[in-house]
C-alpha positions as CSV (number, residue, x, y, z in Angstrom):
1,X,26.1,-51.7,-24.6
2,X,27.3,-54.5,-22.4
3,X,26.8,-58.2,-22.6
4,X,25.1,-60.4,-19.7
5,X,28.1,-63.0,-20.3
6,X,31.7,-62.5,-19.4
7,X,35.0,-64.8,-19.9
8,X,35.0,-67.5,-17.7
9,X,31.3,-67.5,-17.2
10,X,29.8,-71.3,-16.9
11,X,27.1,-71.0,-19.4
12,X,24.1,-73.1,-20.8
13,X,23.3,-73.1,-24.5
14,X,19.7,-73.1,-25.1
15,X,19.6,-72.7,-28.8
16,X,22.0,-73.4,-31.9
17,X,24.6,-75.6,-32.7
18,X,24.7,-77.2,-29.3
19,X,26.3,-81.2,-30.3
20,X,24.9,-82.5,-27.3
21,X,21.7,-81.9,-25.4
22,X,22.0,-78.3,-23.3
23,X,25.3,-78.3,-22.6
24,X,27.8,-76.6,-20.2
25,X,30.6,-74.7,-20.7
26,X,33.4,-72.3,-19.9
27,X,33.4,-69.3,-21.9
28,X,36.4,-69.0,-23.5
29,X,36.6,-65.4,-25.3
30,X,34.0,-62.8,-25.7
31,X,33.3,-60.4,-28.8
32,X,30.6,-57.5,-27.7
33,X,30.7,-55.5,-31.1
34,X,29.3,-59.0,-33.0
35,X,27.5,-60.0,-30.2
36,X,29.5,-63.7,-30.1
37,X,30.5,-65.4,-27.6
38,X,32.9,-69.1,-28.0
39,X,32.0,-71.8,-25.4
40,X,34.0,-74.6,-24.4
41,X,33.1,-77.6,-26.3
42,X,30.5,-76.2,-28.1
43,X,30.0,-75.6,-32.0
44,X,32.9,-76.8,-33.3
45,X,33.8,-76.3,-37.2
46,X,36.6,-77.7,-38.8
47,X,39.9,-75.1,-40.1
48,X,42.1,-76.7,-42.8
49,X,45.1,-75.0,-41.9
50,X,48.8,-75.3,-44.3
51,X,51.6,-76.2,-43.2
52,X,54.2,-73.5,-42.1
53,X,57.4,-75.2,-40.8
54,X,59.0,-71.7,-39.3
55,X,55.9,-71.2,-37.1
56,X,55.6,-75.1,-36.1
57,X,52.6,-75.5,-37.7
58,X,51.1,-78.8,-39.5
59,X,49.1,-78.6,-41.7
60,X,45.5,-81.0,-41.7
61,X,42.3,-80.5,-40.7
62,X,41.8,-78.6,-37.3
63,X,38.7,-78.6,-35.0
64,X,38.0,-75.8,-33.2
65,X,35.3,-74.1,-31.2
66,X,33.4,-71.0,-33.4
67,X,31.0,-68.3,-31.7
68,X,27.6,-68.4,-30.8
69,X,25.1,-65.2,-30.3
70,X,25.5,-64.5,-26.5
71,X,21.2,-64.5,-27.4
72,X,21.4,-68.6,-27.1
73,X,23.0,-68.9,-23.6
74,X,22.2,-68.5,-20.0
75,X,24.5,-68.0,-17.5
76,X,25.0,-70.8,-14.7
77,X,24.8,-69.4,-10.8
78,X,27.7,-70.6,-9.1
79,X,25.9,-70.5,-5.9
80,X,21.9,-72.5,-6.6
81,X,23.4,-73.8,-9.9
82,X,20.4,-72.4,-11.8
83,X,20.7,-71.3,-15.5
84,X,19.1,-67.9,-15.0
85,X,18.7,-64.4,-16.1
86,X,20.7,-61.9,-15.0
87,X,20.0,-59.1,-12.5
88,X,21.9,-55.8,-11.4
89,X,22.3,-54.7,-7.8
90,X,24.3,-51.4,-6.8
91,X,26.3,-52.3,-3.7
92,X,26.9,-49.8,-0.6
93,X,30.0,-48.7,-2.0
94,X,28.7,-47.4,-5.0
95,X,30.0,-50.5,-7.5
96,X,27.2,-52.4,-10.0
97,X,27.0,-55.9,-10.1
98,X,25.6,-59.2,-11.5
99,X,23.3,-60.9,-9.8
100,X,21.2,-64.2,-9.9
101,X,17.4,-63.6,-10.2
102,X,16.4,-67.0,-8.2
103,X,18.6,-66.9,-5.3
104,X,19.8,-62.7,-5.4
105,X,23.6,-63.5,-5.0
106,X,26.3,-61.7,-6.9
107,X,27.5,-63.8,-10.1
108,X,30.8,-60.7,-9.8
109,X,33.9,-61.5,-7.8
């Protein structure tokens, strides 16, 4: 089963560990069999990592972004700019895409 968010997707949390009110972000990576997604800026933990001097890593505390359930975001049109639901057309040619269900533009490249 597919996801209605892909990598590089501008997205708006609706629900969960947001730290700020609805924000916007970039997805950054996209796991379909645990149904995550990680967002730019959003739901940050913090990894305390060890230092490992042959891999150039120092060791402290390191904040980084975790997943959220793909069920707490809405993907952003690029074109109205409207968090929306997603739609599917089937073009001429045969090829499925995305599309906005306000304005009815493709959200695929």
């Amino acid at each position: 089963m597919g996801l209605h968010v892909r990598k590089d997707d501008i997205v708006l949390v609706i629900a969960g560990k947001r730290g700020k009110e609805r924000p916007r972000g970039k997805v950054l990576r996209v796991f379909p069999d645990k149904n995550l997604a990680i967002v730019e800026g959003v739901n940050f933990i913090k990894k305390h990592t060890k230092p490992n001097p042959s891999k150039n890593i120092k060791g402290g505390i390191v904040e980084k972004e975790a997943g959220i359930n793909v069920s707490n975001v809405m993907v952003v049109c690029g074109s109205c700019g409207k968090h929306t639901r997603i739609g599917h057309q089937v073009l001429p040619d045969g090829s499925k895409v995305r599309s906005c269900r306000h304005c009815n533009t493709a959200l695929d490249k």
